[in-house]
Residue frames relative to the residue before (quaternion, step in Angstrom):
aa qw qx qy qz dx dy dz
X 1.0000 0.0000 0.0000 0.0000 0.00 0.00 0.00
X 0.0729 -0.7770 0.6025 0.1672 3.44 -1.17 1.01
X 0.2616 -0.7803 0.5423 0.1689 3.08 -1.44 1.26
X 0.5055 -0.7457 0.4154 0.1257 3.40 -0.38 1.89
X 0.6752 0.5151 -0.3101 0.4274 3.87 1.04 -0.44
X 0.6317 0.5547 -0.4146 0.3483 2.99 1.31 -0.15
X 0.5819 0.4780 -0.0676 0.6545 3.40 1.41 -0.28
X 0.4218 0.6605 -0.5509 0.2870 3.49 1.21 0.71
X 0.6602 0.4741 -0.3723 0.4481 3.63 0.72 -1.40
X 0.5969 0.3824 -0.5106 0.4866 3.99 0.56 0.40
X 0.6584 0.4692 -0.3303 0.4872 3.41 0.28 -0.56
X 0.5703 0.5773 -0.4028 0.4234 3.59 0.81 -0.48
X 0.8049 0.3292 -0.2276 0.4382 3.46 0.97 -1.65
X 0.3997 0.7464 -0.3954 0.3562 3.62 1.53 0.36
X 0.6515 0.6717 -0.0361 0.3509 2.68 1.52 -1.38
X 0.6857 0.4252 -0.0854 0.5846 3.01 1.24 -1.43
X 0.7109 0.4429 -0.4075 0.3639 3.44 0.82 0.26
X 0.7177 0.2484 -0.2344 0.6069 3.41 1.80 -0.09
X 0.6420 -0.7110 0.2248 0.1782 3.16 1.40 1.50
X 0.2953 0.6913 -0.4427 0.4888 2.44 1.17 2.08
X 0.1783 -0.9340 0.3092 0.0131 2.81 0.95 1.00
X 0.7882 0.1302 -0.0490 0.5995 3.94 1.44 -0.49
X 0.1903 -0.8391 0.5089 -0.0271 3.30 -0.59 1.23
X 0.0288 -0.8939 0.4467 -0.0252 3.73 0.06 1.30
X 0.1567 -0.7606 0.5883 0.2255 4.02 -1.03 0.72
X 0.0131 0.6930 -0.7163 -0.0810 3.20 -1.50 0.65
X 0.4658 -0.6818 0.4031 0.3946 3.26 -1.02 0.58
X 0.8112 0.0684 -0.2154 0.5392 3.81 0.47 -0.02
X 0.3839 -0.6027 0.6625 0.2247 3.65 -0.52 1.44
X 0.7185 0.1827 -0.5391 0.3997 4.32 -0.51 -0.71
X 0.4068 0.6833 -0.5314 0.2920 4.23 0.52 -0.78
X 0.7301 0.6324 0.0026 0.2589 2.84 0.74 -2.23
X 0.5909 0.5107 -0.1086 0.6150 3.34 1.38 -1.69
X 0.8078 0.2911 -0.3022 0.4140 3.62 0.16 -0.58
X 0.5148 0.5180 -0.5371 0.4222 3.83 1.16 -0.50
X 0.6968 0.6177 -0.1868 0.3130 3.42 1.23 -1.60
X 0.2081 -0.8359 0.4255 0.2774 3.50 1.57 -0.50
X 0.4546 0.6220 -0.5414 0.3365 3.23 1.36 1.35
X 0.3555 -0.6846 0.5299 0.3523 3.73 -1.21 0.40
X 0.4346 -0.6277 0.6263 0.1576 3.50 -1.30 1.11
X 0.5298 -0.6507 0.4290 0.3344 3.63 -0.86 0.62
X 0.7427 0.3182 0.0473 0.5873 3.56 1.38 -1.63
X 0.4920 -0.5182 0.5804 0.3905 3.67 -0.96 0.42
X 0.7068 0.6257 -0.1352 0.3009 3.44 0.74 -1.55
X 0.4273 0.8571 -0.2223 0.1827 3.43 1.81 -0.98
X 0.0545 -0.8580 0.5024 0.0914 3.53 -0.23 0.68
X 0.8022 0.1591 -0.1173 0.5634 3.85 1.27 0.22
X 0.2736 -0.7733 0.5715 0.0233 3.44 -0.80 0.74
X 0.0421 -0.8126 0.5730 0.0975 3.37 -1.07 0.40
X 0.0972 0.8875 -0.4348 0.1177 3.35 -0.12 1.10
X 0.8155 -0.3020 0.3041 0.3890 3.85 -1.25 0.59
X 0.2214 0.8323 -0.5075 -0.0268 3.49 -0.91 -0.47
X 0.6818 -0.1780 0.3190 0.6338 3.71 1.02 0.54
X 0.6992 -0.4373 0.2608 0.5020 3.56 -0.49 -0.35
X 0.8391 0.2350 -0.3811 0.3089 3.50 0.96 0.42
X 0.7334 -0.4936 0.2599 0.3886 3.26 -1.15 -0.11
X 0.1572 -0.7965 0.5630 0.1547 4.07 -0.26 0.58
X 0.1389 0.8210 -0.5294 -0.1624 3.39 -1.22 0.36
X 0.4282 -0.7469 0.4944 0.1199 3.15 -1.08 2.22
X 0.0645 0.7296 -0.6802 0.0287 3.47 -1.01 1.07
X 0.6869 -0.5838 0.3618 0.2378 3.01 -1.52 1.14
X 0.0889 -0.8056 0.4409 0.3857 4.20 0.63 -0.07
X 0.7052 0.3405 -0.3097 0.5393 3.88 0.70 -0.31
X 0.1076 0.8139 -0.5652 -0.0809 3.87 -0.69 0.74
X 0.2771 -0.7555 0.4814 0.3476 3.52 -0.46 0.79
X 0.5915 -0.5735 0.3980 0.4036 4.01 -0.91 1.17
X 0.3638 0.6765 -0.4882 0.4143 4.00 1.05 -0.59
X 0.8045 0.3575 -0.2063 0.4271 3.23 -0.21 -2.17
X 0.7568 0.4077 -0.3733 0.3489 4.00 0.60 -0.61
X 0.4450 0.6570 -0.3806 0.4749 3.49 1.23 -0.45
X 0.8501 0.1831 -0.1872 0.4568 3.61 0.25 -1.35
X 0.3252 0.5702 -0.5934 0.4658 3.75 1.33 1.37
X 0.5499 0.6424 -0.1809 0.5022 3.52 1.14 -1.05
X 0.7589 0.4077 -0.2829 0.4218 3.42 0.18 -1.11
X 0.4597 0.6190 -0.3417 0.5374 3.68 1.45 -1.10
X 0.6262 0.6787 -0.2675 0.2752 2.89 0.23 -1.33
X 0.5916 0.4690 0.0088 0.6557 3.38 0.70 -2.23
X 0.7149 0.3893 -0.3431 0.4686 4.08 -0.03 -0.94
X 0.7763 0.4750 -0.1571 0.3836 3.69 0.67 -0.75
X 0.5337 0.5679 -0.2768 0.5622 3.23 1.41 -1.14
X 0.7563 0.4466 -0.3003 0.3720 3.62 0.25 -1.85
X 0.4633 0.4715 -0.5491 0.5114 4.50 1.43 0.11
X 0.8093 0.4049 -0.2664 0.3318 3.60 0.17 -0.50
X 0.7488 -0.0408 0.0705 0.6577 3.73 1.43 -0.57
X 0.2730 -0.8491 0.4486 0.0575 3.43 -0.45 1.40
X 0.7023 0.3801 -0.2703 0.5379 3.70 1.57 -0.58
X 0.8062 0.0750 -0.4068 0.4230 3.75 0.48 0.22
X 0.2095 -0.7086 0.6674 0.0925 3.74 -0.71 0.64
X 0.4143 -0.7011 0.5754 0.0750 4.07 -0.76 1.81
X 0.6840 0.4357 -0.4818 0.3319 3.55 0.89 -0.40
X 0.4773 0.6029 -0.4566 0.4474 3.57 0.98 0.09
X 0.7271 0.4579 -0.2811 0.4274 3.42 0.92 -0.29
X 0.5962 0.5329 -0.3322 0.5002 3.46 1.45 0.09
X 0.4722 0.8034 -0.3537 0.0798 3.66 0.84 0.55
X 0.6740 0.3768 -0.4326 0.4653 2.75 0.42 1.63
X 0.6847 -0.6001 0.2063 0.3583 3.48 -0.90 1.08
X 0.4547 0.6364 -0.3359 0.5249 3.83 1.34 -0.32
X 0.6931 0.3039 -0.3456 0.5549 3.83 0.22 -1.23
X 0.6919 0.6027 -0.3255 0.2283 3.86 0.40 -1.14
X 0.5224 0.5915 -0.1192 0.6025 3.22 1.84 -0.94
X 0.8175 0.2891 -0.1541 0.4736 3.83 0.79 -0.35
X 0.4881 0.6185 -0.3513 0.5057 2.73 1.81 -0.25
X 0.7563 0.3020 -0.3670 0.4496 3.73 0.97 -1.17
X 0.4052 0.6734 -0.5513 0.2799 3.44 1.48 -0.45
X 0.7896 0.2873 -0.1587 0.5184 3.76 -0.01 -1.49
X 0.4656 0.3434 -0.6527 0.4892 4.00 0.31 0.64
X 0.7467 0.4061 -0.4486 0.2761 3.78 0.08 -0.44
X 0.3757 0.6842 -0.3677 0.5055 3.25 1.85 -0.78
X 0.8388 0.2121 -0.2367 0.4421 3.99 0.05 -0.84
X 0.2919 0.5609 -0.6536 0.4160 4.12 0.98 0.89
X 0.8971 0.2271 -0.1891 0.3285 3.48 0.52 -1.06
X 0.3133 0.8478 -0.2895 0.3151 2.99 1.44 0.89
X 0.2569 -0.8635 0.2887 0.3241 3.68 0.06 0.32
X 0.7190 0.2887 -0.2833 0.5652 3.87 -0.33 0.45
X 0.5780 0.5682 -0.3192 0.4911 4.00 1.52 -0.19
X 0.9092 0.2598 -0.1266 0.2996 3.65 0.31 -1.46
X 0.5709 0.5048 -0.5414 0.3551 3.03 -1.05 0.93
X 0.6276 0.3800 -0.3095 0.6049 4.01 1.66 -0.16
X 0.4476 -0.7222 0.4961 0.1787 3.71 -0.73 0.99
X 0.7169 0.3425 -0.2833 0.5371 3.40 1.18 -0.79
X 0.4731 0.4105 -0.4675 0.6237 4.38 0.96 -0.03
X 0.6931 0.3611 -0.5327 0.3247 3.73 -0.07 -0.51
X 0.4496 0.8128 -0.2119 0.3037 3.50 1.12 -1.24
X 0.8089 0.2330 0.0549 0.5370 2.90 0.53 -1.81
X 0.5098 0.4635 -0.5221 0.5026 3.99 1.33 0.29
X 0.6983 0.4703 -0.3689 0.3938 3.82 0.85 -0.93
X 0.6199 0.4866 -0.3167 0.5279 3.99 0.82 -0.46
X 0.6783 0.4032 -0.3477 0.5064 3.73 1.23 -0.33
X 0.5344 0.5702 -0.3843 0.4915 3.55 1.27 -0.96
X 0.6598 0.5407 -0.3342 0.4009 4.08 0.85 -1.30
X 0.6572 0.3646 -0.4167 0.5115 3.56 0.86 -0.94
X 0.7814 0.3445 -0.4587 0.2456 3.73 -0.12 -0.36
X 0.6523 0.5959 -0.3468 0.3150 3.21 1.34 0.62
X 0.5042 -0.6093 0.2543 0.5566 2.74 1.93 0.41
X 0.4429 0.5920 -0.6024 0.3008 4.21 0.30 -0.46
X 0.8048 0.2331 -0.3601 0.4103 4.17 -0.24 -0.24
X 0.6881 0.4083 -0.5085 0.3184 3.48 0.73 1.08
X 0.4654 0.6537 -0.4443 0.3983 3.46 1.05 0.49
């Protein structure tokens, strides 16, 4: 089980750089989505981005079983390999920190403009958004 709060005050400054400005845990984002009458993109989802008044909020599951991130990853690798077959980025997410920021800033580019609504442009804005944050040179 990952516990997603531990790894909030990074996600927080993630946030604030694509003007996300509040970062919330619930323990079950679908629970959470239906009390909230919001629609989740994936059964599988592990963060939301949603409205809040005039800013942006991001809802993040706080317990994540490694299952549900792994088979964000595997998509990931399944989707990537339609677009490039010889390098595959989920190898480059090994460890539970990049994997977490990875879904952080794929949700960051649903609400992105000219990015959301293609799985494999969102994909590839959050693995570009990671390298200019420095996370694949440590």
């Amino acid at each position: 089980m990952i516990l997603a709060e531990d790894y909030g005050s990074l996600l927080q400054d993630i946030g604030t750089e694509y003007f996300i400005w509040n970062v919330k845990f619930v323990p079950d984002l679908l629970s959470w989505g239906k009390k909230q009458n919001v629609d989740l993109h994936e059964p599988h989802q592990l963060m939301k981005t949603v409205p809040e008044g005039d800013t942006m909020t991001m809802v993040i599951q706080s317990e994540i079983p490694e299952r549900m991130l792994d088979n964000v990853i595997t998509n990931l690798s399944v989707r990537w390999s339609l677009k490039d077959n010889v390098s595959d980025p989920s190898k480059i997410l090994n460890s539970e920190k990049k994997r977490l920021v990875f879904v952080f800033l794929k949700e960051c580019a649903r609400t992105t403009k000219n990015v959301c609504g293609d799985k494999l442009i969102e994909d590839a804005w959050a693995i570009e958004a990671m390298e200019k944050l420095g996370f694949f040179r440590e």
